[in-house]
NUVO-861639 format. One record per residue (C-alpha): residue number from 1; residue in three letters; z, x, y. Coordinates in Angstrom, 2 decimals, padded with zeros to 5 digits, always signed. Layout:
BEGIN
+-----+-----+---------+---------+---------+
!   n ! res !      zz !      xx !      yy !
+-----+-----+---------+---------+---------+
! NUM ! ALA !       Z !       X !       Y !
...
+-----+-----+---------+---------+---------+
This chain:
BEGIN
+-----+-----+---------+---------+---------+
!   n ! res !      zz !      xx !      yy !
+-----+-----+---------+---------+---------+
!   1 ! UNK ! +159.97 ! +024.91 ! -142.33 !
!   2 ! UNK ! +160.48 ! +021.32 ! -143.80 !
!   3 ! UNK ! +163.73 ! +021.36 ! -146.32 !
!   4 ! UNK ! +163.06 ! +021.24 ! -149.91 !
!   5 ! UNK ! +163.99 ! +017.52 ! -150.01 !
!   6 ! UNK ! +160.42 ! +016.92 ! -148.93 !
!   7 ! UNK ! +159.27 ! +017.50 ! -152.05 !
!   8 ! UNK ! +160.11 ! +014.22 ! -153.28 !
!   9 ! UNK ! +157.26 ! +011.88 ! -153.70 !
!  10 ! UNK ! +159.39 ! +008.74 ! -152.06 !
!  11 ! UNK ! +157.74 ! +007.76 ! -148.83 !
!  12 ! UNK ! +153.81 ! +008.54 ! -150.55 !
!  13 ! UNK ! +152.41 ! +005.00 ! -151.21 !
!  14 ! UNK ! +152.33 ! +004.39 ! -154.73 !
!  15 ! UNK ! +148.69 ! +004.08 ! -156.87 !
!  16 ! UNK ! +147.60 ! +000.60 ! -155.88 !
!  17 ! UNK ! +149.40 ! +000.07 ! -152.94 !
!  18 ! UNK ! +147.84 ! +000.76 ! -149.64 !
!  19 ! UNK ! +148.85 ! +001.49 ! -145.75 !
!  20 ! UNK ! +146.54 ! +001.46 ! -142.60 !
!  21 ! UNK ! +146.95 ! +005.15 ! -140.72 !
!  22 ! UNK ! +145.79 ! +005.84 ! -137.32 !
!  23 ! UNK ! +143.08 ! +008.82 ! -138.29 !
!  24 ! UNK ! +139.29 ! +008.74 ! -138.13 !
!  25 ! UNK ! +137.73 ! +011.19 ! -141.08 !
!  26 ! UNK ! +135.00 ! +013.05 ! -139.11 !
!  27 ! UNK ! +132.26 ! +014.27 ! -141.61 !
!  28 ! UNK ! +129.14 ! +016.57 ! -140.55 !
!  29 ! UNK ! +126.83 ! +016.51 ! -143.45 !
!  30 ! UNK ! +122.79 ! +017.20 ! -143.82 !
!  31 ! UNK ! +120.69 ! +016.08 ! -146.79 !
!  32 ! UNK ! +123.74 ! +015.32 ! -149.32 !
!  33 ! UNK ! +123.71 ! +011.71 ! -149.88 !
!  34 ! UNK ! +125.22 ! +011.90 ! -153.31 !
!  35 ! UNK ! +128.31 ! +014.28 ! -152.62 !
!  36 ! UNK ! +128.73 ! +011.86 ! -149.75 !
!  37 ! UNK ! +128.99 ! +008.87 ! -152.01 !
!  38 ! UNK ! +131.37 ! +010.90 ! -154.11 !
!  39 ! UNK ! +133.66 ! +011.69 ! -150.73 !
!  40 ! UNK ! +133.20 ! +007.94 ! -149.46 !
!  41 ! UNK ! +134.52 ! +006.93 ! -153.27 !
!  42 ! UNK ! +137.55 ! +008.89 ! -152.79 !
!  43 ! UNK ! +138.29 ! +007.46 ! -149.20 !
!  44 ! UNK ! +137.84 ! +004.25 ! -150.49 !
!  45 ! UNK ! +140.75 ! +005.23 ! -153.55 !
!  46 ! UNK ! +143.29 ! +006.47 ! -150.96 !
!  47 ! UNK ! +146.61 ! +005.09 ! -150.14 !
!  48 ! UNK ! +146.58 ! +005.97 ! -147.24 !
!  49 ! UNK ! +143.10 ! +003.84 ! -145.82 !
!  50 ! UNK ! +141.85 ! +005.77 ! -142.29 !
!  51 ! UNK ! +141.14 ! +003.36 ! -139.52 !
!  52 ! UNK ! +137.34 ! +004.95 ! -139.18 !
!  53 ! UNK ! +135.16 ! +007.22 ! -140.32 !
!  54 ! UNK ! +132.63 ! +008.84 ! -138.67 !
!  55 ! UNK ! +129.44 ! +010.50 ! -140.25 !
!  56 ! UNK ! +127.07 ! +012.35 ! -137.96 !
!  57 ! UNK ! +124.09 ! +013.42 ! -139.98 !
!  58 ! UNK ! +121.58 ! +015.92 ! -139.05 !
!  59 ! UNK ! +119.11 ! +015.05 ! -142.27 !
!  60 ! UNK ! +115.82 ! +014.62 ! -142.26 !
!  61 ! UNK ! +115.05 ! +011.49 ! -144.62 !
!  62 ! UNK ! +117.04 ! +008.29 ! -143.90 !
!  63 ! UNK ! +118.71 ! +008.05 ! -146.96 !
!  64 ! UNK ! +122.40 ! +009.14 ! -145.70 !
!  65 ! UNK ! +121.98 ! +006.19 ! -142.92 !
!  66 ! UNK ! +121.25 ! +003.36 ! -145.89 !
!  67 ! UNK ! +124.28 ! +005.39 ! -147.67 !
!  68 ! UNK ! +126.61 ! +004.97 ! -144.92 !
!  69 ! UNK ! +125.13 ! +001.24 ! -144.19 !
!  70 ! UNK ! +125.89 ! +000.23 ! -148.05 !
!  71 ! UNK ! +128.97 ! +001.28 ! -148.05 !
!  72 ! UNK ! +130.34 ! +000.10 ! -144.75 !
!  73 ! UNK ! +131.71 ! -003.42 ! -145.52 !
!  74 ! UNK ! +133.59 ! -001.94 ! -148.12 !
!  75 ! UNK ! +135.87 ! +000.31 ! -145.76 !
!  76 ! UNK ! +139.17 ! -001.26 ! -144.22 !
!  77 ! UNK ! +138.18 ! +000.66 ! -140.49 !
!  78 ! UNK ! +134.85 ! +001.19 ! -139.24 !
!  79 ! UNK ! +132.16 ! +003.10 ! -141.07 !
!  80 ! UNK ! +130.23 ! +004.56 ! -137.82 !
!  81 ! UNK ! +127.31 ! +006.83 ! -138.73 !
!  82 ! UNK ! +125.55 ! +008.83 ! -135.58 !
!  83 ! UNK ! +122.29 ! +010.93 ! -136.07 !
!  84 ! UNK ! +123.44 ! +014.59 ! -135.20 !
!  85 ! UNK ! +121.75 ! +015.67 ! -131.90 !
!  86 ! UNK ! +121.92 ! +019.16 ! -132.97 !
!  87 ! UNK ! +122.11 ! +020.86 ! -136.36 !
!  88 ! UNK ! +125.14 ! +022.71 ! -137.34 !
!  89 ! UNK ! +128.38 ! +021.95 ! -138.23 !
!  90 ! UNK ! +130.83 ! +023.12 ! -135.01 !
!  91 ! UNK ! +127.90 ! +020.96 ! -133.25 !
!  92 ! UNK ! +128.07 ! +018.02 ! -135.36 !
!  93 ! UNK ! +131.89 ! +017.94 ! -135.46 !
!  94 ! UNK ! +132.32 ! +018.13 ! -131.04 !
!  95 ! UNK ! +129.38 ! +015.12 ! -131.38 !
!  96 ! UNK ! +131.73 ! +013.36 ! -133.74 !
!  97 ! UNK ! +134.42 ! +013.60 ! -131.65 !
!  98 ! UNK ! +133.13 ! +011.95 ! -128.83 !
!  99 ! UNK ! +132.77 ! +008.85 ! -130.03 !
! 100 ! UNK ! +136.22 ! +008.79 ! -132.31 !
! 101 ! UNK ! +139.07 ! +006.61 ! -130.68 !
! 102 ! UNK ! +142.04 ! +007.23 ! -133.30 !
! 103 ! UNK ! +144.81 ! +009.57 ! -132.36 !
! 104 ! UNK ! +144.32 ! +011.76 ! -135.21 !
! 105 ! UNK ! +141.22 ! +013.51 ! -136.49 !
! 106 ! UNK ! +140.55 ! +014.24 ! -140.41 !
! 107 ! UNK ! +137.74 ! +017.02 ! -140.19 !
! 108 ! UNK ! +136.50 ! +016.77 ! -144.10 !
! 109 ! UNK ! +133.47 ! +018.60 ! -145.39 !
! 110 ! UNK ! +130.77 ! +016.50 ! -147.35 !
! 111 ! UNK ! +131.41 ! +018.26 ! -150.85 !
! 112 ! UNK ! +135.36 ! +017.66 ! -151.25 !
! 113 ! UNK ! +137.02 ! +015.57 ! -154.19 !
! 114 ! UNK ! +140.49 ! +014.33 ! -152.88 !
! 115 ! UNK ! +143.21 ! +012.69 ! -155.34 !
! 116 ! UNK ! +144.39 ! +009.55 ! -154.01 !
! 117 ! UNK ! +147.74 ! +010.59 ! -152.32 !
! 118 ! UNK ! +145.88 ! +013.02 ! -150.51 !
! 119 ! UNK ! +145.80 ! +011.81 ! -147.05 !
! 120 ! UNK ! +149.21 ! +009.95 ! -147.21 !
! 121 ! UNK ! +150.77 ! +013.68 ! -147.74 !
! 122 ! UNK ! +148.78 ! +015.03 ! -144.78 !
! 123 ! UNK ! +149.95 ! +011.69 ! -142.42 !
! 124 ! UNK ! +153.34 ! +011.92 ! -143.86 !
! 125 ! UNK ! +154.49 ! +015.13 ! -141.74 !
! 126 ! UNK ! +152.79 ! +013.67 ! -138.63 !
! 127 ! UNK ! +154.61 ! +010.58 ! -139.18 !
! 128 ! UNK ! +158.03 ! +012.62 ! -139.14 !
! 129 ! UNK ! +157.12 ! +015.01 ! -136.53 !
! 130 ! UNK ! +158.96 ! +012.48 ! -133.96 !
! 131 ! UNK ! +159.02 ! +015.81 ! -131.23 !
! 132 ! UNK ! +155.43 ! +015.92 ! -131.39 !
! 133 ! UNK ! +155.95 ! +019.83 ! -132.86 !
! 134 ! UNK ! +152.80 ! +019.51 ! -135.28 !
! 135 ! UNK ! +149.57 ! +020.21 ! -134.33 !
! 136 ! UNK ! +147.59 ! +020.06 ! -137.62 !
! 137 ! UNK ! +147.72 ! +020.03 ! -141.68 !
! 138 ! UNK ! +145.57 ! +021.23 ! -143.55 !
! 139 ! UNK ! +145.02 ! +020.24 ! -147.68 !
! 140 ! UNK ! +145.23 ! +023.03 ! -150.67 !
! 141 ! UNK ! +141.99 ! +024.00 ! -151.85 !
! 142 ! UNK ! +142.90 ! +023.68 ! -155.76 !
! 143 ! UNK ! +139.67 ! +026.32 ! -156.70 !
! 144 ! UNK ! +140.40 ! +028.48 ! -153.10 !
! 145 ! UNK ! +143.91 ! +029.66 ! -153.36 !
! 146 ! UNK ! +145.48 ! +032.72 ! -152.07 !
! 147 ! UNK ! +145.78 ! +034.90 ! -154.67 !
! 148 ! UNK ! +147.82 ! +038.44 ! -154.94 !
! 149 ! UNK ! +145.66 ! +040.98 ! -153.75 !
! 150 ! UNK ! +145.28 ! +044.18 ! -156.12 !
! 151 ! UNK ! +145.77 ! +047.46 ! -155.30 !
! 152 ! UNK ! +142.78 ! +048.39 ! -152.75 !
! 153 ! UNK ! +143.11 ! +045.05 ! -151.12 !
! 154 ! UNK ! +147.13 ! +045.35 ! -150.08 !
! 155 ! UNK ! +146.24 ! +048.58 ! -148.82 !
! 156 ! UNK ! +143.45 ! +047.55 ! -146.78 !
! 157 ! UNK ! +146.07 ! +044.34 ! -145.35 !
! 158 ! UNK ! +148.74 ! +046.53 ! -144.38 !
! 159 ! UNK ! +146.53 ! +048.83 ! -142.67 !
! 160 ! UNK ! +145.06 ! +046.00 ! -140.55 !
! 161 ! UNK ! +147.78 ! +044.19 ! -139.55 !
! 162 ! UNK ! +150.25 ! +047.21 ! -139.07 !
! 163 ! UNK ! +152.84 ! +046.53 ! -141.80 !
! 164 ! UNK ! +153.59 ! +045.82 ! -145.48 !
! 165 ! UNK ! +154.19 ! +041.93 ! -145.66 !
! 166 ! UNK ! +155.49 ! +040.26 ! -149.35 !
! 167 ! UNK ! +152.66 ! +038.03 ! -148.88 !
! 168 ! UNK ! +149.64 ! +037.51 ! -146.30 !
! 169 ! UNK ! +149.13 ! +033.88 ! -147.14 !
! 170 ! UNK ! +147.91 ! +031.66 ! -144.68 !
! 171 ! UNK ! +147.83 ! +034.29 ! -142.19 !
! 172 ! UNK ! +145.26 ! +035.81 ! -139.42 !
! 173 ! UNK ! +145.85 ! +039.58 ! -139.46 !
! 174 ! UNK ! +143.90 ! +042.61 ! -137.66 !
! 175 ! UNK ! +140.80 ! +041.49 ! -136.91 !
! 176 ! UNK ! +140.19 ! +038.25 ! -137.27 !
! 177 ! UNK ! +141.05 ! +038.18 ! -141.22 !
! 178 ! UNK ! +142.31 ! +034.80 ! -142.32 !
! 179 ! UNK ! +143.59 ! +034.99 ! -145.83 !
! 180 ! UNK ! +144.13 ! +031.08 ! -147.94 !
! 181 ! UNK ! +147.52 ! +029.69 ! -148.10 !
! 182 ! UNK ! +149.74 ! +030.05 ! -151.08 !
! 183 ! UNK ! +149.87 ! +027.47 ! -154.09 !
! 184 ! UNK ! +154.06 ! +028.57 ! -155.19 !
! 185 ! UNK ! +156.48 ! +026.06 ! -156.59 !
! 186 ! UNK ! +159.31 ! +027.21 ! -154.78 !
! 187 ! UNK ! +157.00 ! +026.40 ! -151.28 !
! 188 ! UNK ! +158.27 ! +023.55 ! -150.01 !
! 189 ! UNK ! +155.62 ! +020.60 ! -149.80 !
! 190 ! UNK ! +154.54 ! +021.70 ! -145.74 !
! 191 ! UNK ! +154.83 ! +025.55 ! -145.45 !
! 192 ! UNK ! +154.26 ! +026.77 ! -142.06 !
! 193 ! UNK ! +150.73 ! +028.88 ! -141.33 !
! 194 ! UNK ! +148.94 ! +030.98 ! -138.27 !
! 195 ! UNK ! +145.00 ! +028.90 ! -139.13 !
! 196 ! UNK ! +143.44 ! +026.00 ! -140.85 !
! 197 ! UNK ! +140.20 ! +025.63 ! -142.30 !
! 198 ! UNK ! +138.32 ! +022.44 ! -141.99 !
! 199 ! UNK ! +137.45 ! +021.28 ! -144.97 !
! 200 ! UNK ! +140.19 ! +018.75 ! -145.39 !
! 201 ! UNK ! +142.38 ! +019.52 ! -142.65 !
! 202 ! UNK ! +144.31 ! +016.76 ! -140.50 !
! 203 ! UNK ! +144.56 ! +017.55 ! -136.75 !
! 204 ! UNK ! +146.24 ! +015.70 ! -133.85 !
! 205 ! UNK ! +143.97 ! +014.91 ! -131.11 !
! 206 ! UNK ! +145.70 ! +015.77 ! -128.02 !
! 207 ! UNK ! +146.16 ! +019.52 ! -129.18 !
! 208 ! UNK ! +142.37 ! +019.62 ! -130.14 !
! 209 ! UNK ! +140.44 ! +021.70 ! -126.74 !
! 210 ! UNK ! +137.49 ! +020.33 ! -125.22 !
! 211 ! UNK ! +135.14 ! +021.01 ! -126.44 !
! 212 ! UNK ! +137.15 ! +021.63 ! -129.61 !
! 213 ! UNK ! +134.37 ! +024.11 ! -131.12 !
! 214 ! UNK ! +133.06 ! +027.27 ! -129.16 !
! 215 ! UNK ! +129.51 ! +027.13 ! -128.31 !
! 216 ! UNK ! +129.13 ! +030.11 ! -130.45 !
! 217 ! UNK ! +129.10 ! +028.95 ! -133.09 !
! 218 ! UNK ! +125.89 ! +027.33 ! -134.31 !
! 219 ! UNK ! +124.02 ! +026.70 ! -137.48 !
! 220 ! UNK ! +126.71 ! +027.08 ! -140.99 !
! 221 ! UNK ! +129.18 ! +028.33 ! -138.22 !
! 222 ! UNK ! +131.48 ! +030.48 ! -139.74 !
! 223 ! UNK ! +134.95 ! +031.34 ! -138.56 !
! 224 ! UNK ! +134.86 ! +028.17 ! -136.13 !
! 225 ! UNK ! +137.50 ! +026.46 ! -137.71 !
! 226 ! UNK ! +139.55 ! +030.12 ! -137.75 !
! 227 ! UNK ! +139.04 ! +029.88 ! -134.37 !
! 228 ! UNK ! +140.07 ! +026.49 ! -133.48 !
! 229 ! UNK ! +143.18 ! +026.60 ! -135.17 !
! 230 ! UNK ! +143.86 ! +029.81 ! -133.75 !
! 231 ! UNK ! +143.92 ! +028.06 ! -129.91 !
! 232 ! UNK ! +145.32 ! +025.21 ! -130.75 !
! 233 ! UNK ! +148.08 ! +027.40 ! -132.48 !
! 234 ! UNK ! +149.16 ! +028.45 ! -129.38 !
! 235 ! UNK ! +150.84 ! +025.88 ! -128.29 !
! 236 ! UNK ! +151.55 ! +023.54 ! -131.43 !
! 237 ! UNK ! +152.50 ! +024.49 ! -134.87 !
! 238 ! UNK ! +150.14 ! +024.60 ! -138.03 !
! 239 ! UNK ! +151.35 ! +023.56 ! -141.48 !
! 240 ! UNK ! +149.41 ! +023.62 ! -144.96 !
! 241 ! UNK ! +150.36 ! +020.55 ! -146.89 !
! 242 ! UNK ! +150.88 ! +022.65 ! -150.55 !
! 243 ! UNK ! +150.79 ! +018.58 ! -152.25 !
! 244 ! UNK ! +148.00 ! +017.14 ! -150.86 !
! 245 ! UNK ! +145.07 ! +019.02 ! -153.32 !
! 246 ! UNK ! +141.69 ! +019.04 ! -153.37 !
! 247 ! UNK ! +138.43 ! +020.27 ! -154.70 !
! 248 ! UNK ! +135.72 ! +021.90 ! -152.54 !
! 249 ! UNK ! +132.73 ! +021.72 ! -154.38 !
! 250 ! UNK ! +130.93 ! +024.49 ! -152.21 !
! 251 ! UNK ! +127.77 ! +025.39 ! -152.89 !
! 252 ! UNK ! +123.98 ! +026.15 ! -152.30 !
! 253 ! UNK ! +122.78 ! +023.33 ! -149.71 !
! 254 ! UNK ! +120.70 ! +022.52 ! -146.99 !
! 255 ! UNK ! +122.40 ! +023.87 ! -144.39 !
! 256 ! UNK ! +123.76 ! +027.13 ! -146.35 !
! 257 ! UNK ! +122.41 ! +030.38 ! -145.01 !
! 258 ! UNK ! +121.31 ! +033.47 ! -147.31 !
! 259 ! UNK ! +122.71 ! +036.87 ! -147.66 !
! 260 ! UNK ! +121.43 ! +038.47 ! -145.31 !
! 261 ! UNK ! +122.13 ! +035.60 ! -142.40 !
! 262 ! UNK ! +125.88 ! +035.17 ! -143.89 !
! 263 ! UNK ! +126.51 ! +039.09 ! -143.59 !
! 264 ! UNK ! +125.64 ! +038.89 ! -140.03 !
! 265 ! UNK ! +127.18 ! +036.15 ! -139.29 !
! 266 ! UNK ! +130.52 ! +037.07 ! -140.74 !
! 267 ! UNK ! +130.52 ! +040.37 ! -138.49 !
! 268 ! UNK ! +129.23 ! +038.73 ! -135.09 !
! 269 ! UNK ! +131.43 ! +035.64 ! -135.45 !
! 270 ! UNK ! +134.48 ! +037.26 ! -136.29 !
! 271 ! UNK ! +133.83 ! +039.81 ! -133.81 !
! 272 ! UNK ! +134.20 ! +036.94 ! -131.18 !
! 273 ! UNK ! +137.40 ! +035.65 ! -132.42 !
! 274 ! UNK ! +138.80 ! +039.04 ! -132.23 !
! 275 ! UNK ! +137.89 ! +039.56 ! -129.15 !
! 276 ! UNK ! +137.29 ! +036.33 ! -127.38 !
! 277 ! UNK ! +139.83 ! +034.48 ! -128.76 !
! 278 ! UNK ! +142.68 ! +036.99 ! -130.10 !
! 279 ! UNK ! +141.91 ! +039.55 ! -127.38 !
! 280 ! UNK ! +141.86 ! +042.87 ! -129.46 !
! 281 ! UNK ! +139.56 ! +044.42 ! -127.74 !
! 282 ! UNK ! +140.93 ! +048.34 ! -128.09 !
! 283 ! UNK ! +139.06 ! +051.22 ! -130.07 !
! 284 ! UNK ! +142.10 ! +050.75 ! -132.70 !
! 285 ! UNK ! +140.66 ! +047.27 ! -133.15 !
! 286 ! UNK ! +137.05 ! +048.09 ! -133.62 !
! 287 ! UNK ! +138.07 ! +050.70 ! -136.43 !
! 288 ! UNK ! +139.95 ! +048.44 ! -138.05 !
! 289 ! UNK ! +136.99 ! +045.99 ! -137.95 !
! 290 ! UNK ! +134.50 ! +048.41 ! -139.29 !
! 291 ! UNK ! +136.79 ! +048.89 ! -141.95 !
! 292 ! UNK ! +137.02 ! +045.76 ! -143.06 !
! 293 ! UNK ! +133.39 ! +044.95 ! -142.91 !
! 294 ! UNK ! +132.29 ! +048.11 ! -144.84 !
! 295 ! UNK ! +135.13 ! +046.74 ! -147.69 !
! 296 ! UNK ! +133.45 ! +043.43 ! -147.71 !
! 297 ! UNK ! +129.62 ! +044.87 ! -148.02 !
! 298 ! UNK ! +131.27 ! +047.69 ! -151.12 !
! 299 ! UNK ! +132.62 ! +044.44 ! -152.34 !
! 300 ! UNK ! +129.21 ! +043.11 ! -153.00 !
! 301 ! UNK ! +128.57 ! +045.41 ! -155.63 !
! 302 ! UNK ! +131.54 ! +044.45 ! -157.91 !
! 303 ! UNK ! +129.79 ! +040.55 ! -157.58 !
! 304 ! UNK ! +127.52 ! +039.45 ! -160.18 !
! 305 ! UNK ! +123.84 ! +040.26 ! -159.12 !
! 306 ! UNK ! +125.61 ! +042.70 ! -156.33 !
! 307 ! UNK ! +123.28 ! +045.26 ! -156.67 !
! 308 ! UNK ! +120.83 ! +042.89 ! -156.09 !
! 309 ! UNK ! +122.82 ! +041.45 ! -153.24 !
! 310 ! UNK ! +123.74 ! +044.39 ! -151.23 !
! 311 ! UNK ! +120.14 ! +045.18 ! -149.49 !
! 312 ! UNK ! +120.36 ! +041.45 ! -147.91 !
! 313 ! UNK ! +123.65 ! +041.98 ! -146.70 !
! 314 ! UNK ! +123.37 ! +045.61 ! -145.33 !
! 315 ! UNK ! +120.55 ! +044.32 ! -143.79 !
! 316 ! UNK ! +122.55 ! +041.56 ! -142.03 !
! 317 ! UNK ! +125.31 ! +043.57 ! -141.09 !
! 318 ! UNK ! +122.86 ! +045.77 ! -139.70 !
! 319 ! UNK ! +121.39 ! +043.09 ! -137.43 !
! 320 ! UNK ! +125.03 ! +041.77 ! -136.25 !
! 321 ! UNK ! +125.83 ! +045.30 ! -135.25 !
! 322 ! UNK ! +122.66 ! +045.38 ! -132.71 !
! 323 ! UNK ! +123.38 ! +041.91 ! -131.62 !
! 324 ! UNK ! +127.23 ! +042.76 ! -131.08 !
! 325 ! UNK ! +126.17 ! +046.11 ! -129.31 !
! 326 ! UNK ! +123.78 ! +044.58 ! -127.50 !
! 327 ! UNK ! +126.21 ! +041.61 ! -126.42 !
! 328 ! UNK ! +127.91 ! +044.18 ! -125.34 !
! 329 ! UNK ! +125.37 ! +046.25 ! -123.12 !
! 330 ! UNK ! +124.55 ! +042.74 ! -121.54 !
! 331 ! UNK ! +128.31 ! +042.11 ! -120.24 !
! 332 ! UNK ! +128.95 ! +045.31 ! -119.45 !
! 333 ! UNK ! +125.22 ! +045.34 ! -117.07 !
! 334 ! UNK ! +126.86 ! +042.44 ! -115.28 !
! 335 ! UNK ! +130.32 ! +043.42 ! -114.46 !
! 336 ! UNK ! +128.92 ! +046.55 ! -113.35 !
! 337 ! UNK ! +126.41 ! +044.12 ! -110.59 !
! 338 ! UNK ! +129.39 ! +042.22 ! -109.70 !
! 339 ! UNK ! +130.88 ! +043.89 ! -106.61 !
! 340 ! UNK ! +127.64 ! +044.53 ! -105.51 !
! 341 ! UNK ! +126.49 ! +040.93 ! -105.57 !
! 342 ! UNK ! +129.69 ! +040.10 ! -104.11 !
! 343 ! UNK ! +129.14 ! +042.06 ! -101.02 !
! 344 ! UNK ! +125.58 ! +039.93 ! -100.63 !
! 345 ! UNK ! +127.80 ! +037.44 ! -100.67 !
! 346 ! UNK ! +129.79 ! +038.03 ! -097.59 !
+-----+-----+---------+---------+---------+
């Protein structure tokens, strides 16, 4: 953990005055030209300029491409914009990556407001990591904070991940449950954590897989940037930078699935990092996950319009349980032909 020293503000570029950083900001968006504006406005206003940017846009109308094409004299690096090939955001950000040349990646969602010291606080522990420890950074989400879970929730954590912890911030417990990072003052500025989200979340290339997002995860795809972090936390260390803050305007768009499609999504996708990617696999794990999926779909009825709500989502959890199961039946068909096969073989 970084000593409290770090705190100070010293080495973050004052307002006005400007450095060059070796990062490209690699932005997936789809039919949001004007929160785009608003995120290339707050590039533009950091002290900490990025040597590219790289928008890969799966919209319809060309109006993001004459965006991107205004506003590219006006950035220090290159403005490169690339029409997305296919639709979806883990697909859009391994396009992205293809073509970006700078040593450190700045995945950034189209709908983010970032203050102006916000990317010189994310370089600023890569540019003191001289051991190469650091693998990525991620920004605090000033309206998506960890908050202290009440009663029902703390029992439901420390029956998933097998203990009673002070705090589960920033943390990936049971199955596949990734809880926010924690806003305290007396956090240092970089406070160690087990994931990263991608929203505004600084990464360094050479720990980044290839293809850095599964091929699982297509359309909104959920849980990909739990399950990126998650591999590259393996072998390099994850940090969220508490001082670097931001705004995620999240909302109804585009590319935003309903109920129904984000119910079963959230079950089949973190299904696969549990299993694929964690490897908890055992009927321990598979009871804790039904737990925790029946808690989220109760949960919709203490939402506003829940009761409205819930038939979408029990319906979507209903269809991720046949396509899990299914999954399932399909795998287990073809181990089962293996040996057999193998014998052709010889």
């Amino acid at each position: 953990m970084i000593s409290t020293q770090d705190r100070t503000r010293d080495d973050v570029p004052a307002v006005g005055a400007t450095r060059r950083v070796p990062v490209a900001a690699l932005i997936p968006t789809v039919e949001r030209p004007g929160r785009l504006r608003r995120v290339f406005d707050d590039l533009l206003a950091q002290t900490a300029q990025v040597d590219e940017a790289v928008i890969v846009d799966a919209s319809v109308s060309a109006v993001t491409e004459q965006l991107c094409a205004s506003y590219a004299p006006r950035f220090e690096g290159r403005l490169r914009y690339v029409r997305a090939t296919t639709r979806g955001a883990a697909a859009q950000r391994n396009q992205g990556l293809t073509i970006v040349t700078a040593p450190f990646v700045l995945f950034m969602d189209d709908d983010v407001e970032l203050p102006s010291d916000c990317i010189a606080r994310l370089w600023r522990l890569f540019d003191r990591d001289t051991e190469n420890h650091w693998g990525g950074v991620s920004s605090m989400i000033m309206n998506q904070r960890y908050e202290p879970p009440g009663r029902l929730s703390r029992w439901l954590f420390d029956v998933i991940s097998g203990e009673s912890a002070v705090s589960y911030a920033g943390r990936c417990i049971g199955p596949a449950v990734n809880l926010l990072p924690e806003d305290n003052p007396s956090l240092p500025e970089y406070v160690p954590v087990e994931w990263l989200n991608t929203t505004c979340t600084l990464y360094r290339r050479a720990a980044l897989p290839t293809p850095a997002f599964s091929g699982h995860f297509d359309g909104y795809s959920l849980c990909e940037d739990l399950d990126l972090s998650l591999v590259v936390g393996r072998s390099w260390k994850l940090a969220n930078a508490r001082m670097a803050r931001i705004v995620h305007n999240s909302g109804p768009g585009p590319g935003k699935p309903g109920d129904a499609e984000m119910a079963r999504m959230e079950l089949v996708n973190r299904h696969y990092v549990m299993t694929e990617t964690l490897g908890r696999s055992s009927l321990r794990d598979y009871a804790k996950l039904a737990l925790v999926e029946t808690f989220l779909l109760l949960s919709t009825l203490a939402m506003g319009g829940g009761v409205r709500r819930f038939p979408a989502r029990s319906w979507g959890k209903i269809r991720g349980l046949v396509e899990i199961t299914g999954g399932r039946m399909q795998r287990s068909a073809h181990f089962k032909g293996q040996p057999e096969m193998t014998e052709r073989r010889r």
